[in-house]
Each structure stands twice: as structure tokens, then as C-alpha cells.
PyMOL Python script that loads the backbone (N, CA, C, O; Angstrom):
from pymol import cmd

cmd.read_pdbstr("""\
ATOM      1  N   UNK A   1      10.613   1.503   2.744  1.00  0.00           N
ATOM      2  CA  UNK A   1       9.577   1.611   3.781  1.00  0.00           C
ATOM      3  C   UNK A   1       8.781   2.902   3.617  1.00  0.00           C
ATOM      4  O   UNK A   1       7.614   2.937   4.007  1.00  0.00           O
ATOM      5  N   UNK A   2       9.242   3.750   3.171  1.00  0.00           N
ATOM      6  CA  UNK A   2       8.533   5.386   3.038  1.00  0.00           C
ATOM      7  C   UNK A   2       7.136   4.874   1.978  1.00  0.00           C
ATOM      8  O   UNK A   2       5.944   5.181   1.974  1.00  0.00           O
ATOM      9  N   UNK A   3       8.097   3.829   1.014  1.00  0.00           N
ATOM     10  CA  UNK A   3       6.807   3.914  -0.373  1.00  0.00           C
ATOM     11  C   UNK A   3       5.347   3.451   0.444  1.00  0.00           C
ATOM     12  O   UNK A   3       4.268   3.634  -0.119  1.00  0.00           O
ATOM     13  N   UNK A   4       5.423   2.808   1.884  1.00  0.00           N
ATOM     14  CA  UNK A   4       4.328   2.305   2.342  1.00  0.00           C
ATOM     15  C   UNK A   4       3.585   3.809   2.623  1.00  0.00           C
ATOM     16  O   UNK A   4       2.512   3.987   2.047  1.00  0.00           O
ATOM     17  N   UNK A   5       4.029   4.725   3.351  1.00  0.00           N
ATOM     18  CA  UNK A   5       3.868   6.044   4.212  1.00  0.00           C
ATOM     19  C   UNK A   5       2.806   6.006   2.681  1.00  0.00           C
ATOM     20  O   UNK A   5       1.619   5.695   2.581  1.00  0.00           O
ATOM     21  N   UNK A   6       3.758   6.438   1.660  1.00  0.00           N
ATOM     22  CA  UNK A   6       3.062   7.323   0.758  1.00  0.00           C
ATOM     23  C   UNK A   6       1.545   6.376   0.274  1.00  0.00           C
ATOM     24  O   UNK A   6       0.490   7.009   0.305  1.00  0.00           O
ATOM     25  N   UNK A   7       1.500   4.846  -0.168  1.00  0.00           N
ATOM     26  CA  UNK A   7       0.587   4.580  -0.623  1.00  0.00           C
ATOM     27  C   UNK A   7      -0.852   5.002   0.462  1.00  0.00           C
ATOM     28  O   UNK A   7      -1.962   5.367   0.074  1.00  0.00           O
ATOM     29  N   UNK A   8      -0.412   4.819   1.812  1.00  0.00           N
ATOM     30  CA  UNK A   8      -1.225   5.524   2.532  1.00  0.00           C
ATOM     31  C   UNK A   8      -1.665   6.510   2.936  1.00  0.00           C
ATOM     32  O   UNK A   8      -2.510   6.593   3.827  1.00  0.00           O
ATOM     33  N   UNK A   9      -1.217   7.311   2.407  1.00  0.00           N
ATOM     34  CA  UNK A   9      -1.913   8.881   2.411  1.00  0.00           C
ATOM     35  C   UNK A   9      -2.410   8.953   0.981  1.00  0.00           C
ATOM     36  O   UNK A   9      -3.276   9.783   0.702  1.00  0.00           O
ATOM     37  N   UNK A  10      -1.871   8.055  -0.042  1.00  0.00           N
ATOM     38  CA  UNK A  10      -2.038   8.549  -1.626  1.00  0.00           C
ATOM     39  C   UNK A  10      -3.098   7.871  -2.182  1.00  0.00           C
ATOM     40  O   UNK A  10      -3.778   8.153  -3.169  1.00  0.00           O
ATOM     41  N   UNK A  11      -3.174   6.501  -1.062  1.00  0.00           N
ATOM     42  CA  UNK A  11      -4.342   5.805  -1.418  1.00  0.00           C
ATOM     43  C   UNK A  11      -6.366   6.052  -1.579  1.00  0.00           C
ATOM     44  O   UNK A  11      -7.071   6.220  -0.584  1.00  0.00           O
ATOM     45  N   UNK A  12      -6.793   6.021  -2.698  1.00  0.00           N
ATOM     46  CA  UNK A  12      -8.196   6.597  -2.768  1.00  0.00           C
ATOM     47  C   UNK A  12      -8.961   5.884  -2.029  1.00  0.00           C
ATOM     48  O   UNK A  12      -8.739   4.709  -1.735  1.00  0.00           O
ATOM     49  N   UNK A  13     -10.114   6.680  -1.602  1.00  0.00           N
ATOM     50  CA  UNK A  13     -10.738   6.215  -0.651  1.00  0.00           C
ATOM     51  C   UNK A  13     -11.915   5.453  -1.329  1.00  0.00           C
ATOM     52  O   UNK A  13     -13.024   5.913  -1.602  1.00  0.00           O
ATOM     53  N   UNK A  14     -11.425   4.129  -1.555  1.00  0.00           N
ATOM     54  CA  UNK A  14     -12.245   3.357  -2.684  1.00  0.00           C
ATOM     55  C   UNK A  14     -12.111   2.118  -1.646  1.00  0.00           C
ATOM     56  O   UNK A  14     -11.332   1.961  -0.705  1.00  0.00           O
ATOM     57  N   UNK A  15     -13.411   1.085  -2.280  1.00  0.00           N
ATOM     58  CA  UNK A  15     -13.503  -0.185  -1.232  1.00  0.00           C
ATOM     59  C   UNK A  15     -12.654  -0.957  -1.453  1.00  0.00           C
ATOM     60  O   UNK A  15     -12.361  -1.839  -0.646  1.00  0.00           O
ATOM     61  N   UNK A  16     -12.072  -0.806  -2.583  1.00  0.00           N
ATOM     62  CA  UNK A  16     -10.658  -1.777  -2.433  1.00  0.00           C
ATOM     63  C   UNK A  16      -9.240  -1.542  -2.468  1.00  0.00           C
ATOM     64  O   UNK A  16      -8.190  -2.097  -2.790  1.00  0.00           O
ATOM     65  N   UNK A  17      -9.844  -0.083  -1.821  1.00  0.00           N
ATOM     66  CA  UNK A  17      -8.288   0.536  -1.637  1.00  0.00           C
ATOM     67  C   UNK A  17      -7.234  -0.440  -0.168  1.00  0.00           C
ATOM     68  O   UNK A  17      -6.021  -0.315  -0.001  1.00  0.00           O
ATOM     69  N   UNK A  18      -7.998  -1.164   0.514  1.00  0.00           N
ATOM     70  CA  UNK A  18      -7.504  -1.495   1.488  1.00  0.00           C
ATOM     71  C   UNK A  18      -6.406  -2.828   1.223  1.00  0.00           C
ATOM     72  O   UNK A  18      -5.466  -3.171   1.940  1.00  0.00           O
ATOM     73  N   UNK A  19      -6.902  -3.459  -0.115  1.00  0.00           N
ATOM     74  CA  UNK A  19      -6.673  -4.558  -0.617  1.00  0.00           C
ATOM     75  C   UNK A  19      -5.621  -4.006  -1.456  1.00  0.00           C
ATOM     76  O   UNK A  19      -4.885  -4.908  -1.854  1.00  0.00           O
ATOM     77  N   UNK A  20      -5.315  -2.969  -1.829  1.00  0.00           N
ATOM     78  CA  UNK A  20      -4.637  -2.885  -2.538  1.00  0.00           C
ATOM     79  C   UNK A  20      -3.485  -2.303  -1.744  1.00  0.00           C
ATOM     80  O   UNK A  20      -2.420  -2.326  -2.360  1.00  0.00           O
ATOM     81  N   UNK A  21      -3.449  -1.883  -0.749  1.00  0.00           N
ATOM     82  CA  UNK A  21      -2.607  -1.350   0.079  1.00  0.00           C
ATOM     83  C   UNK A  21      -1.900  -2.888   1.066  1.00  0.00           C
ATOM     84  O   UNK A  21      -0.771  -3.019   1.539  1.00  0.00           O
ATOM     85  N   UNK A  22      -2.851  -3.672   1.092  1.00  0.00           N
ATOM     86  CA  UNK A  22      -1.927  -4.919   1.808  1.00  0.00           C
ATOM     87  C   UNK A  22      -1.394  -5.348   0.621  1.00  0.00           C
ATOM     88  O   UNK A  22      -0.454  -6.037   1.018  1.00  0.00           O
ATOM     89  N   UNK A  23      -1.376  -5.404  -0.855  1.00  0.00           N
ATOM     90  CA  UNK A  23      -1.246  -5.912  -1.600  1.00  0.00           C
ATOM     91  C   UNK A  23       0.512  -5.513  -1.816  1.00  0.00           C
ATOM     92  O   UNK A  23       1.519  -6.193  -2.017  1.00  0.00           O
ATOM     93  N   UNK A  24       0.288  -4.328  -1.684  1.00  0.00           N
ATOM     94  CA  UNK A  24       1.712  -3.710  -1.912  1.00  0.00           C
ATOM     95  C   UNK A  24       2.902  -3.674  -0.513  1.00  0.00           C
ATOM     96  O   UNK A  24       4.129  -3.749  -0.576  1.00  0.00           O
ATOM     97  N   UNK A  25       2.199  -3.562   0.454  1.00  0.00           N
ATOM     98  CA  UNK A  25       2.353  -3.822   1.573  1.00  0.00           C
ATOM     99  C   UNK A  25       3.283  -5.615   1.568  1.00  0.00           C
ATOM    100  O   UNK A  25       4.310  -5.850   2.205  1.00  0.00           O
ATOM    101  N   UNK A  26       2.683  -6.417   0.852  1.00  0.00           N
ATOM    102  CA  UNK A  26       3.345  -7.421   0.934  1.00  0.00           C
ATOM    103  C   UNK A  26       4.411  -7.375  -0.161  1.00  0.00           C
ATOM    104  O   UNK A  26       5.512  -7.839   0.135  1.00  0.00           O
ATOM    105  N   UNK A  27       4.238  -6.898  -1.336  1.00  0.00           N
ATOM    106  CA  UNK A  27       5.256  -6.586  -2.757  1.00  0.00           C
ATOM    107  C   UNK A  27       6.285  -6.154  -1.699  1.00  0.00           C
ATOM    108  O   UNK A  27       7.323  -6.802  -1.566  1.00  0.00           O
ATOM    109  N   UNK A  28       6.068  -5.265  -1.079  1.00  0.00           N
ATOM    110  CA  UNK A  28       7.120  -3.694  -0.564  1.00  0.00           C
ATOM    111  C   UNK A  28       7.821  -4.781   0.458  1.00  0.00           C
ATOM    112  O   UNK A  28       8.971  -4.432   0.721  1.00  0.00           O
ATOM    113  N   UNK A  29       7.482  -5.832   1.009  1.00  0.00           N
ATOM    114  CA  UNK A  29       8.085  -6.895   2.611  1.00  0.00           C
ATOM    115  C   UNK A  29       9.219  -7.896   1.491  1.00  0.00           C
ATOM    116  O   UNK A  29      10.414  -8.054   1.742  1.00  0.00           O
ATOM    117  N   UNK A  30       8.652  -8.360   0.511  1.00  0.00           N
ATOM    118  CA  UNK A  30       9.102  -9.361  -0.569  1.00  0.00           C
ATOM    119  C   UNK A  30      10.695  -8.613  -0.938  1.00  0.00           C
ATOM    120  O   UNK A  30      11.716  -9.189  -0.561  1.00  0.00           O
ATOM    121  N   UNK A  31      10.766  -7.425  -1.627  1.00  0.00           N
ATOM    122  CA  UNK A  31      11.350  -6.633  -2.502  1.00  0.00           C
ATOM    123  C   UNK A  31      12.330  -6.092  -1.300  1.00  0.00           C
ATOM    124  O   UNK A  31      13.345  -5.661  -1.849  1.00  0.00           O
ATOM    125  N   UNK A  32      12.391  -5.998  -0.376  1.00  0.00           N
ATOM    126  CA  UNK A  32      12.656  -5.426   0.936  1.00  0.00           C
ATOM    127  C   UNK A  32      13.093  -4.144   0.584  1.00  0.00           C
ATOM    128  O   UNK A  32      13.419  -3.341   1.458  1.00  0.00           O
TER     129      UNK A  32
END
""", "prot")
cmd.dss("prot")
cmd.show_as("cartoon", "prot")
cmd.util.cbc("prot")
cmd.orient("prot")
């Protein structure tokens, strides 16, 4: 659960940073 914390502070402020953050967001729910 932390790796979420970090992609969100670590994540660039790019237009598909958001997509890429649910993206992992769902990897990170899968992988538990």
C-alpha cells in the first residue's frame, strides 16, 4: 500500500500521469 503513497508524490506532472497512477493503482489491488 505505501508503493501507492509513493507513485503519488513521485508521479510527473504529465497528462497521463493520472492514467498511469490508476493503472498501477489497479496492478498494486491485483498483486495485493
Amino acid at each position: 500500500m505505501q508503493s501507492i503513497c509513493r507513485i503519488q508524490y513521485d508521479a510527473p506532472r504529465a497528462s497521463g500521469s493520472e492514467l498511469l497512477l490508476v493503472a498501477h493503482l489497479t496492478l498494486d489491488a491485483i498483486t495485493g
